[in-house]
N, C-alpha and C positions, 0 to 999 in steps of 0.2 A: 504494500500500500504506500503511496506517494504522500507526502503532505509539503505545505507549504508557506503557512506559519509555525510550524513546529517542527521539530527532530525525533526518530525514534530509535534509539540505538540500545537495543538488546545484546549482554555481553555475558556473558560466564555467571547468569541464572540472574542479573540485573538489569533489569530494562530500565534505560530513561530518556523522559518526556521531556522535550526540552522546548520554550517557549522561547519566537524567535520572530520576535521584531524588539530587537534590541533599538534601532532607529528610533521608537517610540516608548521604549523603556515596557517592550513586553504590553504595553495596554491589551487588554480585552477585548476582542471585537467577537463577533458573531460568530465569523467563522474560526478563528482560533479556539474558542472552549468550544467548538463541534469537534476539532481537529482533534484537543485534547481528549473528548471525549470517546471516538473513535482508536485514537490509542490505546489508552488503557481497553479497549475492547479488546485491542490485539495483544496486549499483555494479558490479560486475565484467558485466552483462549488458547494461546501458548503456553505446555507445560512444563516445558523448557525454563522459563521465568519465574524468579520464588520471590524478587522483592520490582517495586517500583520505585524508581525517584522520579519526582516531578522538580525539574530545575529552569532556567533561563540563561539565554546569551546575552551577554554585553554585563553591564555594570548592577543593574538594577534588575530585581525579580519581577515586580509586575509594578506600575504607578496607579493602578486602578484599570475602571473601566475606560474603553475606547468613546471620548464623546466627540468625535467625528473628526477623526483621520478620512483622506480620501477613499482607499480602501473599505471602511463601514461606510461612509454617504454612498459609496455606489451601492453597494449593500442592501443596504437601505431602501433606495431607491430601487432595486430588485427585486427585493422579496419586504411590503412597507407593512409598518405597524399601522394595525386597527388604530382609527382616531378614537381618545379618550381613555378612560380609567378600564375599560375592556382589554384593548390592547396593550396599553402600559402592562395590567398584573399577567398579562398571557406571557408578553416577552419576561417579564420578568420571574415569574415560577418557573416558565420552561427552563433560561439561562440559570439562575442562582438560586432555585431552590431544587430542582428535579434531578439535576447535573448534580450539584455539592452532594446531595442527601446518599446519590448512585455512587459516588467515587467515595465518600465515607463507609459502603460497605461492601467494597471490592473485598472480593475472596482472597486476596493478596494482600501481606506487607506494604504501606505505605509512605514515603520519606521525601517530603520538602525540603528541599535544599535553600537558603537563601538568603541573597545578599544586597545591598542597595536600599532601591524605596521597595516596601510590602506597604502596600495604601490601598485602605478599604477591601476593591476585589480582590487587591494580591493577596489581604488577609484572608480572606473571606475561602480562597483555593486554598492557602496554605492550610489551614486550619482546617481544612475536610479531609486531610492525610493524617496518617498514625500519630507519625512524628514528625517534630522541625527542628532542622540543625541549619544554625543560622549565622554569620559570622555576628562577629562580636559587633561590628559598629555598624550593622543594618538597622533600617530604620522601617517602626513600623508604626502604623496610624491607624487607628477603627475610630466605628461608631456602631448604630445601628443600621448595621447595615443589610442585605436579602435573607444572606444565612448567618444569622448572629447565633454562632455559637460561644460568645466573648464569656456572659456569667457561668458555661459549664466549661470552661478553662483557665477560669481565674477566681477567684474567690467574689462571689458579687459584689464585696463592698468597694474592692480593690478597683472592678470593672467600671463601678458608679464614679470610683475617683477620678479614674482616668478619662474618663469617655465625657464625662461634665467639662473637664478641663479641654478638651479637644489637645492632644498634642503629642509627639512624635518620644516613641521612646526607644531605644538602642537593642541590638542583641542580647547583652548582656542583662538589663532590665527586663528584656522580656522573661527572660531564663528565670532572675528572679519570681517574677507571677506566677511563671511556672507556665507559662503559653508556649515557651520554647524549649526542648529538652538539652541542648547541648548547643554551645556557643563555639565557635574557635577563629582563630584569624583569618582572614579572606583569605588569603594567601593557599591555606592548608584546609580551609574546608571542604571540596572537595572530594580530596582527594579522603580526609577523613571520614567523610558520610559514605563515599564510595567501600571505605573500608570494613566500618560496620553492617552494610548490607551486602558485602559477601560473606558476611560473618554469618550472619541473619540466612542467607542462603543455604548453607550449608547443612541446615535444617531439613526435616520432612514437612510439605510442603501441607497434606493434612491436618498435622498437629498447629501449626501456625494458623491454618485458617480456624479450627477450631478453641484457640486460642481469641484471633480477634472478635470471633461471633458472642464466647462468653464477655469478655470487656464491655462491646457495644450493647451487649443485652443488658446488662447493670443500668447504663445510662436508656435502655429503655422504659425499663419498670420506673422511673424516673418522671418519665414523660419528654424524653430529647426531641422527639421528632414532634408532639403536639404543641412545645413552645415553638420549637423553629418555625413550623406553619402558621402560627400565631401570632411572631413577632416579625414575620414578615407583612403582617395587615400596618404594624404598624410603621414598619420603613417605608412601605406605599403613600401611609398618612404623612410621616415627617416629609418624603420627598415633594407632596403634592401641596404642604405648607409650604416650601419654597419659593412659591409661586406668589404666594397670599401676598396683598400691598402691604399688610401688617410685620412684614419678615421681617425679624431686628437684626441680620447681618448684610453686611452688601455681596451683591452678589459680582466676584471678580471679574474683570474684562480674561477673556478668554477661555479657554476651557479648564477650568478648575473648580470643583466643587467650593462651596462658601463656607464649611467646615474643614475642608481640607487649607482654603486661602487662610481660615484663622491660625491653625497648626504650625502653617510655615511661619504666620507672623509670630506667633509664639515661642517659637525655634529664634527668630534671629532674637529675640527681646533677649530670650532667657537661658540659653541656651549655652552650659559652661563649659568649653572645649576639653577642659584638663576630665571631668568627669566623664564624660560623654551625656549628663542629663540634663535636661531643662528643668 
């Protein structure tokens, strides 16, 4: 199978998905998480394959969604969204809830690699994988965003800190929440995630799957997938307050979310280089 926003290079029981439009810092477009998601099809149907890394080329792992690179406007213009709140929540369960919810229960090992900006979407994919090994001064940003899985990877109170505050936290920060399970320098990460998941490979390929099905089952009796489909009603509502004449942020010139424009201002105010925190 060909693709052409992505890579897929399966290698000695590791397959990885690699996101590739680095020109654009990885953003999201349509047909990239179709691409992604037709990979992991070909990993999980090859049984040759015992783990998966989802990674990116260039600097940065994803900047968010695509809000209209030339490639999506044609797009777009191809295949066009329903006018109104119909077609809005159609593209948007399709893309970021039906895709995240499937690739969090791939029968296989899952391992985000990442480095650069993870903004909003970029979290939003990272975080529907097993695990994330991240370098240390990657930067990452949420909110409420399609698939907010933020409060069952962080402590809620923690979630409510951050996510009130809008603002970029590091690798290593993340690690601390515990959002991230392993940090290391850009440099060597890698080649170190690559190492752990031939580790992880060397496993029966059974036991692993049944391994991740009891995990995910804990977070079912829970209720994981009744919030996610619930607190996507309400990312629909905050996106569609955006709009309202009443909005108290401005909305930035260009393509940039107005949570995301506040984060970066936050970043330069407060932002202590010796620490790496704001």
């Amino acid at each position: 199978m060909s693709y052409r926003y992505i890579k897929f290079e399966p290698d000695s029981g590791v397959a990885r998905v690699i996101l590739n439009r680095p020109e654009y810092r990885n953003a999201q477009s349509r047909k990239l998480l179709e691409e992604v998601d037709q990979a992991f099809t070909q990993a999980i149907e090859d049984d040759s394959v015992k783990v998966i890394i989802l990674m990116a080329e260039g600097d940065h792992f994803c900047a968010g969604h695509d809000l209209g690179t030339p490639e999506e406007l044609a797009d777009q213009k191809e295949r066009p969204i329903a006018p109104g709140i119909r077609g809005r929540y159609r593209r948007s369960k399709d893309l970021y809830i039906d895709f995240t919810l499937r690739w969090r229960d791939l029968a296989k090992p899952t391992i985000a690699v990442v480095q650069g900006y993870c903004i909003f979407a970029g979290w939003m994919v990272a975080s529907a994988m097993d695990m994330i090994f991240a370098a240390d001064d990657a930067m990452f940003l949420g909110t409420n965003f399609q698939y907010f899985s933020v409060p069952w990877d962080m402590h809620p109170r923690k979630a409510k800190e951050l996510l009130f505050e809008s603002r970029f936290i590091n690798g290593i920060e993340a690690q601390e929440l515990e959002l991230v399970n392993r940090t290391y320098p850009k440099e060597t990460l890698l080649e170190e995630s690559l190492a752990y998941a031939h580790r992880v490979a060397e496993n029966d390929s059974f036991q692993l799957k049944m391994i991740k099905l009891a995990v995910n089952q804990m977070q079912e009796t829970q209720g994981f997938k009744s919030h996610i489909n619930g607190a996507h009603m309400m990312h629909l509502m905050s996106a569609t307050g955006e709009r309202d004449p009443g909005f108290e942020l401005q909305k930035p010139e260009g393509k940039r979310r107005p949570m995301v424009q506040r984060a970066v201002e936050n970043y330069e105010r407060f932002h202590d280089p010796e620490t790496g925190k704001s």
